[in-house]
C-alpha positions as CSV (number, residue, x, y, z in Angstrom):
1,X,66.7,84.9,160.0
2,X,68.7,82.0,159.2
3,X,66.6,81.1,156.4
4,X,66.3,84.2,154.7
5,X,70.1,84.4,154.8
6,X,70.6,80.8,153.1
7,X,67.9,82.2,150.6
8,X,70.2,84.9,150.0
9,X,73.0,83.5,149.7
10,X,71.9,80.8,147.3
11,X,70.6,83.3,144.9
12,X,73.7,85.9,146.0
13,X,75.7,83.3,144.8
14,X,74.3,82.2,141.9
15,X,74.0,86.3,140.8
16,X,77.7,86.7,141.3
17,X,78.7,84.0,138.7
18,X,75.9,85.3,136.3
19,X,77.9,88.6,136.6
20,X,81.2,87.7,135.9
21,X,81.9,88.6,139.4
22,X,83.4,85.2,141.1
23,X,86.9,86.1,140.5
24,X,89.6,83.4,140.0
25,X,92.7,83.1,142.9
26,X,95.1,84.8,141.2
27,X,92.5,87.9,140.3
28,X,91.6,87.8,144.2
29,X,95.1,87.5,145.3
30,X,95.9,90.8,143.2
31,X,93.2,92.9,144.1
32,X,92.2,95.4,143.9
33,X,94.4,95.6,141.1
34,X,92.9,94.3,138.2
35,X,93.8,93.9,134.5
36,X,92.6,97.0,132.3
37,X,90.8,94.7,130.1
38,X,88.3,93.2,132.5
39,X,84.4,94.3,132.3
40,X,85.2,95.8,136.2
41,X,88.1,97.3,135.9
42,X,86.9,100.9,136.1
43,X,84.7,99.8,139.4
44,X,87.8,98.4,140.8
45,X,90.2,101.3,140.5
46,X,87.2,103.0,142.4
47,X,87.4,100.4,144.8
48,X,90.9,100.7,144.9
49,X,91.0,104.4,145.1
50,X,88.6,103.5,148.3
51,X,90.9,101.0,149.9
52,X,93.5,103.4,149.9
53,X,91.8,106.0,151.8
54,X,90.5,103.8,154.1
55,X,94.1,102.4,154.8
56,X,95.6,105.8,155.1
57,X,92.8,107.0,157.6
58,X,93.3,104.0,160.1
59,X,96.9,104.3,160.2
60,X,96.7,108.0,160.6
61,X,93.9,107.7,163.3
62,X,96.4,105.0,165.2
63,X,95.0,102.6,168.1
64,X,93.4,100.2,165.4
65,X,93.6,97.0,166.8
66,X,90.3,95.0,165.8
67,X,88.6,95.6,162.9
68,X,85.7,93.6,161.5
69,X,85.0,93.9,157.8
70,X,80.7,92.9,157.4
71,X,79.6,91.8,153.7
72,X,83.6,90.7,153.0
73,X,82.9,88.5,150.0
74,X,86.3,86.8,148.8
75,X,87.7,88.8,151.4
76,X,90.3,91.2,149.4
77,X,89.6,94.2,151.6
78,X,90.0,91.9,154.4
79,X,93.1,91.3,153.7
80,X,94.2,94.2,152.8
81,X,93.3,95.7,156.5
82,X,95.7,92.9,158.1
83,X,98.5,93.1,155.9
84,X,98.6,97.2,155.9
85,X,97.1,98.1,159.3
86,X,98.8,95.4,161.5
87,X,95.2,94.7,163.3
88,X,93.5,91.9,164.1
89,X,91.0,91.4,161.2
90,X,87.9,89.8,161.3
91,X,86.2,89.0,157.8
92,X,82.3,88.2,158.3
93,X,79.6,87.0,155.4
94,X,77.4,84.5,154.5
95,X,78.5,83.2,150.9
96,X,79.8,80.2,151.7
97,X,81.8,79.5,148.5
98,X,84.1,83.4,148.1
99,X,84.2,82.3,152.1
100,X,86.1,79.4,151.6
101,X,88.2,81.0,148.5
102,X,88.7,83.8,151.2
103,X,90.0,81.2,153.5
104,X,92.3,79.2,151.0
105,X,94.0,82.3,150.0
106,X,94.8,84.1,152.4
107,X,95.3,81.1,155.2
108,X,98.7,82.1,156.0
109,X,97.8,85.8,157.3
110,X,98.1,84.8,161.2
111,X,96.0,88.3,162.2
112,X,93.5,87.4,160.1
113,X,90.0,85.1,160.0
114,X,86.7,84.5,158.4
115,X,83.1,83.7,159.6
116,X,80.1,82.9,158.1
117,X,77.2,84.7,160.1
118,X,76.2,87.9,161.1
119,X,76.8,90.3,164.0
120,X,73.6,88.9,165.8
121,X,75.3,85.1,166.2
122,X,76.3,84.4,169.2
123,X,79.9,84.2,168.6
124,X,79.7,88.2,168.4
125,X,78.1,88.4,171.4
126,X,81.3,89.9,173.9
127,X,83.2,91.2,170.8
128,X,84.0,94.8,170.2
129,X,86.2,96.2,167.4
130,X,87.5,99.3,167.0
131,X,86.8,99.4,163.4
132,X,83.3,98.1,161.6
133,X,83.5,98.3,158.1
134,X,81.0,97.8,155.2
135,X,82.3,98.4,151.9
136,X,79.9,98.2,149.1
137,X,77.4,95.6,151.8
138,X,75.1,98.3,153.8
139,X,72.3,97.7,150.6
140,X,72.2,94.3,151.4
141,X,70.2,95.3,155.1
142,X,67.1,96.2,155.2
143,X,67.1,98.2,158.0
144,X,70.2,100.6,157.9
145,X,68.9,101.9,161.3
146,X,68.9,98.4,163.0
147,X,72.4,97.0,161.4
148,X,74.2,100.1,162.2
149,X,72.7,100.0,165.7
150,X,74.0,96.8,165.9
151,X,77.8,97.5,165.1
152,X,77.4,100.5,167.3
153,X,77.1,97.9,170.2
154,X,79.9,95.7,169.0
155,X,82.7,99.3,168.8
156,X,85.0,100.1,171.5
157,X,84.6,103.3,173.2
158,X,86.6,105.0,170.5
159,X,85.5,102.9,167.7
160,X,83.8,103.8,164.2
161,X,81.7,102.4,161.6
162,X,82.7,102.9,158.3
163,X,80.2,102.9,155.3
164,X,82.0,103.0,152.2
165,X,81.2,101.9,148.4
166,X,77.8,101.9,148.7
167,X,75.0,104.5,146.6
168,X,72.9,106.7,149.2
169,X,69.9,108.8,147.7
170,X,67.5,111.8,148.2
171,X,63.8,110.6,148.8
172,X,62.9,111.5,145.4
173,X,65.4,108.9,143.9
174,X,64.4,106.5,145.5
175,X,61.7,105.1,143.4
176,X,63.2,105.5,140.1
177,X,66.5,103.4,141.5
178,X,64.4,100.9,142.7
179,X,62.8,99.9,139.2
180,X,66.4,99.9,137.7
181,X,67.4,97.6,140.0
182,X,64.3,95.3,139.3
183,X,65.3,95.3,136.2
184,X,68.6,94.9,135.6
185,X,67.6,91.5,137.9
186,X,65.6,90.3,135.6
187,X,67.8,91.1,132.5
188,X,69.9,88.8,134.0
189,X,66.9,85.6,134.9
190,X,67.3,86.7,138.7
191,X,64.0,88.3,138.9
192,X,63.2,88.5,142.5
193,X,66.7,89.8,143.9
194,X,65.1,92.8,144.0
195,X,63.8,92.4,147.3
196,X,67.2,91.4,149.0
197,X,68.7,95.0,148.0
198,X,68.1,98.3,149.4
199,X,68.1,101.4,148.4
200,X,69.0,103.9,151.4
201,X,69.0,107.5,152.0
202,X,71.3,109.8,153.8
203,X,68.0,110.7,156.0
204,X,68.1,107.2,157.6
205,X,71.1,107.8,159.6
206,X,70.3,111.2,161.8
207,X,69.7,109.2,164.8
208,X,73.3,108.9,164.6
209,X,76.5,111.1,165.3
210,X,77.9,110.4,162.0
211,X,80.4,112.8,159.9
212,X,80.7,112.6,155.7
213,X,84.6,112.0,154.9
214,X,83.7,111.9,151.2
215,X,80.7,113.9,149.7
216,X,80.3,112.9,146.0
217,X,76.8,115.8,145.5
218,X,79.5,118.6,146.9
219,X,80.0,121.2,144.4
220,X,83.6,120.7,144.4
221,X,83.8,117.5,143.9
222,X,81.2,117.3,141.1
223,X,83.6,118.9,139.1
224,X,86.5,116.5,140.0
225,X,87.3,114.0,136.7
226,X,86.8,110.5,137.5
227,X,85.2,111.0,141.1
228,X,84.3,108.2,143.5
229,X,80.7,108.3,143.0
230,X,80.2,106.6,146.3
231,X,80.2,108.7,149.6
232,X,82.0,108.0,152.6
233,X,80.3,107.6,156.2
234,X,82.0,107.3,159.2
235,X,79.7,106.8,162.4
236,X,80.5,107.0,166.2
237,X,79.2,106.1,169.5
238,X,77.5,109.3,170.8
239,X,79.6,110.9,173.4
240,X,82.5,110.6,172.4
């Protein structure tokens, strides 16, 4: 496991810059606000739009005190949580380099902190959070089944997974979104990436007790103007 995550992370990395998408400090420190002329300035209002939502709900839910962000990149979102939430935030991913930007930058945040790892490492194994939250980072598991499983473990009695900013597909899509993403990887001379990004379907997470906040196939909100495109997933412990 470790050694497919350095793999990843090596190539992750190298993707990133390739992209345009290794932001400078002053870029991170604003996000996700983001100057209109930037190539991702449309994906980050989404983002945005995303972050907002996400803030209002845990404020509104109330009793947020922990809350671990998995797949927090420069950690922006991170942040984010722990300035607007008050809760202890916990920022966990395995690029090393937006790590350490994410670490620089936002240092002085006393309720907030960054690992490199994953949920299996041992220093996870007596934590619980009563927030888990992967924005735009569930296609980067294989096994949706297995990593949500996972968090499940890590949630206080009360907790919840969030899934946000992330593509979810019927069956039949499935294929046809897996050759566009082999090869806008190879457009780019990453050919090969292919295989660290997955492409999941709603189907994949029956086994759990999980409710749809935000349903971009509704027909309402296909007919909204400049709709997230991404749904949003939040998934509890059964039972309660």
């Amino acid at each position: 496991m470790a050694m497919i995550n350095k793999t990843f992370a090596d190539k992750y990395a190298g993707l990133r810059k390739k992209e345009g998408r290794v932001y400078s400090d002053t870029e991170v420190l604003n996000l996700p606000s983001i100057h209109s002329s930037h190539t991702f300035y449309k994906e980050w209002m989404i983002r945005k739009r995303s972050c907002k939502k996400l803030l209002r709900y845990i404020r509104k839910k109330g009793g947020v005190q922990n809350i671990l962000e998995v797949g927090c990149g420069n950690g922006w979102l991170s942040a984010q949580l722990a300035t607007n939430t008050g809760a202890t935030v916990v920022g966990l991913d395995i690029n090393d380099i937006e790590l350490e930007q994410a670490r620089r930058l936002f240092s002085p945040f006393q309720n907030l902190g960054f690992i490199n790892g994953d949920m299996g490492d041992e220093i996870f194994a007596d934590k619980k959070f009563d927030s888990i939250v992967f924005a735009a980072s569930i296609q980067y598991f294989e096994s949706i089944k297995k990593i949500v499983a996972i968090a499940l473990e890590h949630l206080t009695p009360q907790g919840e997974v969030h899934i946000m900013d992330t593509n979810f597909y019927q069956g039949s899509e499935v294929i046809l979104a897996q050759q566009r993403t082999k090869e806008y990887y190879a457009s780019l001379g990453f050919s090969g990436m292919e295989e660290y990004y997955f492409h999941h379907t709603l189907n994949e997470l029956n086994v759990f007790q999980y409710k749809i906040l935000f349903n971009p196939a509704s027909w309402r909100n296909k007919w909204l103007f400049n709709k997230p495109p991404f749904y949003w997933i939040v998934i509890k412990k059964r039972n309660h």
